[in-house]
C-alpha positions as CSV (number, residue, x, y, z in Angstrom):
1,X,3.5,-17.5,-0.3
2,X,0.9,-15.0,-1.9
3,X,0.9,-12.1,-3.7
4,X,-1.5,-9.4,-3.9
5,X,-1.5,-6.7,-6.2
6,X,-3.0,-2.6,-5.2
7,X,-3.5,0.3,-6.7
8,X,-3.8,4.2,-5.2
9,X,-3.5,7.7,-6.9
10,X,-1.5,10.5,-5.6
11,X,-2.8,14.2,-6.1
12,X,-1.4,14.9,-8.8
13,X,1.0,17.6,-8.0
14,X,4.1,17.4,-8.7
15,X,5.6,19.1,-6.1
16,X,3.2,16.6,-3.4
17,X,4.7,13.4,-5.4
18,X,8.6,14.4,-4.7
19,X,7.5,14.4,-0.9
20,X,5.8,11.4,-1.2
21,X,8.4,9.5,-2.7
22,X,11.0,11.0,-0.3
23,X,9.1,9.8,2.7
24,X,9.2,6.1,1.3
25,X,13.0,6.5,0.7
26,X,13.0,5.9,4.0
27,X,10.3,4.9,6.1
28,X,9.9,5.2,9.9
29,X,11.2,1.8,11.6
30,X,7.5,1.6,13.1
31,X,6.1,1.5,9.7
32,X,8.6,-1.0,8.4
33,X,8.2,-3.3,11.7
34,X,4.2,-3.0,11.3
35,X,5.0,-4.2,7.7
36,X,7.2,-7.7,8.4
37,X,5.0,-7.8,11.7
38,X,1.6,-8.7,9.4
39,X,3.4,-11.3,7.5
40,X,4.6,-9.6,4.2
41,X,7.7,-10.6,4.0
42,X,8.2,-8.3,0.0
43,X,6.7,-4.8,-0.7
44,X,7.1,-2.8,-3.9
45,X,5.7,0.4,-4.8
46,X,6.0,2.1,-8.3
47,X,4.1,4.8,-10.1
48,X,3.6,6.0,-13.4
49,X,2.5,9.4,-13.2
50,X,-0.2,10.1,-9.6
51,X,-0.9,6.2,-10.1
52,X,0.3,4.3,-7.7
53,X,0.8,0.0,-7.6
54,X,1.9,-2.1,-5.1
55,X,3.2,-5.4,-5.2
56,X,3.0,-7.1,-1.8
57,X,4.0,-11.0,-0.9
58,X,2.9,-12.5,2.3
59,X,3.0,-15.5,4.5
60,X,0.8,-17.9,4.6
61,X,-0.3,-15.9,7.9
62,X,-1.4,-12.7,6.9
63,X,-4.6,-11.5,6.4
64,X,-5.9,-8.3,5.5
65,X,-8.4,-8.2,8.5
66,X,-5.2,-9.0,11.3
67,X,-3.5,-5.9,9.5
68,X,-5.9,-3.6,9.8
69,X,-6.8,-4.4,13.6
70,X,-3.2,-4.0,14.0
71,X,-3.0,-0.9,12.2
72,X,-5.7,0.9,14.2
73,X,-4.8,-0.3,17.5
74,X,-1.1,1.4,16.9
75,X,-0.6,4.9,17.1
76,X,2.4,5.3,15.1
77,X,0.4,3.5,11.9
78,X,-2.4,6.2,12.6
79,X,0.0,9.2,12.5
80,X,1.6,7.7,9.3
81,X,-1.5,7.1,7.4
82,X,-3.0,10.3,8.3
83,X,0.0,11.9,6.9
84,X,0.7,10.0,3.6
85,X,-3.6,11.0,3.0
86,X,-2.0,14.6,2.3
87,X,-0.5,12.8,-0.9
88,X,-2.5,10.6,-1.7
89,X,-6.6,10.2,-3.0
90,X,-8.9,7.7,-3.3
91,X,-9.3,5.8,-7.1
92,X,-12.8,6.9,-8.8
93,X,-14.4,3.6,-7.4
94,X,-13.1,3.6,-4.1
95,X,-15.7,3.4,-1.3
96,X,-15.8,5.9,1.4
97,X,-12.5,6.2,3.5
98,X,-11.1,3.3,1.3
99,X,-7.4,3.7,0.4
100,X,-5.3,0.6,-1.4
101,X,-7.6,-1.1,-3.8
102,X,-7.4,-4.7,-4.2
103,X,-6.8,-5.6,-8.1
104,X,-7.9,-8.7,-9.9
105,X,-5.4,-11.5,-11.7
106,X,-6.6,-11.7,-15.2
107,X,-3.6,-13.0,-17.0
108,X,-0.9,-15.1,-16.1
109,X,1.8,-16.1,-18.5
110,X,2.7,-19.0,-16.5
111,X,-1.0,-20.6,-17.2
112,X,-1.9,-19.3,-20.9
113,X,-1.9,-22.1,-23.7
């Protein structure tokens, strides 16, 4: 099992936020199959203000290449991302089109002295 850790920003508007988080109170089934599909097998989402972080754990299968090629091959993924871009934006260092950034580990209570 892995877990792997991202962050996003939202627009921050509230009015833009309460739509967002509606539309993940329930997700289309395509979304959620597309999801479990790719081998993560946990997602959470939360937010503090237009900051978004996600919490995602995985099989030992999943990569992050395999999802995207799946992604972009499936129509219903496409329609879905293009809408949740109304909501969301890039973070300051994103790179051009980039969406969910990837964070570093830098502390782990389990392995401090």
């Amino acid at each position: 099992m892995n877990r792997y850790c991202l962050a996003v920003d939202l627009k921050n508007d509230p009015t833009l936020i309460e739509e967002y988080e509606q539309y993940h109170e329930r997700i289309w089934p395509e979304i959620e199959a597309s999801i479990k599909d790719s081998g993560i097998v946990s997602m959470e989402i939360y937010r503090i203000e237009n900051r978004l972080f996600m919490i995602m754990e995985t099989n030992d299968a999943f990569s992050f290449e395999a999802k995207a090629a799946a992604d972009a091959s499936s129509e219903k993924v496409q329609e879905w991302e293009t809408l949740m871009w109304n909501y969301q934006q890039a973070l300051p260092t994103a790179k051009k089109g980039e969406k969910w950034m990837l964070m570093k580990k830098m502390f782990d209570l389990k392995h401090s002295s």
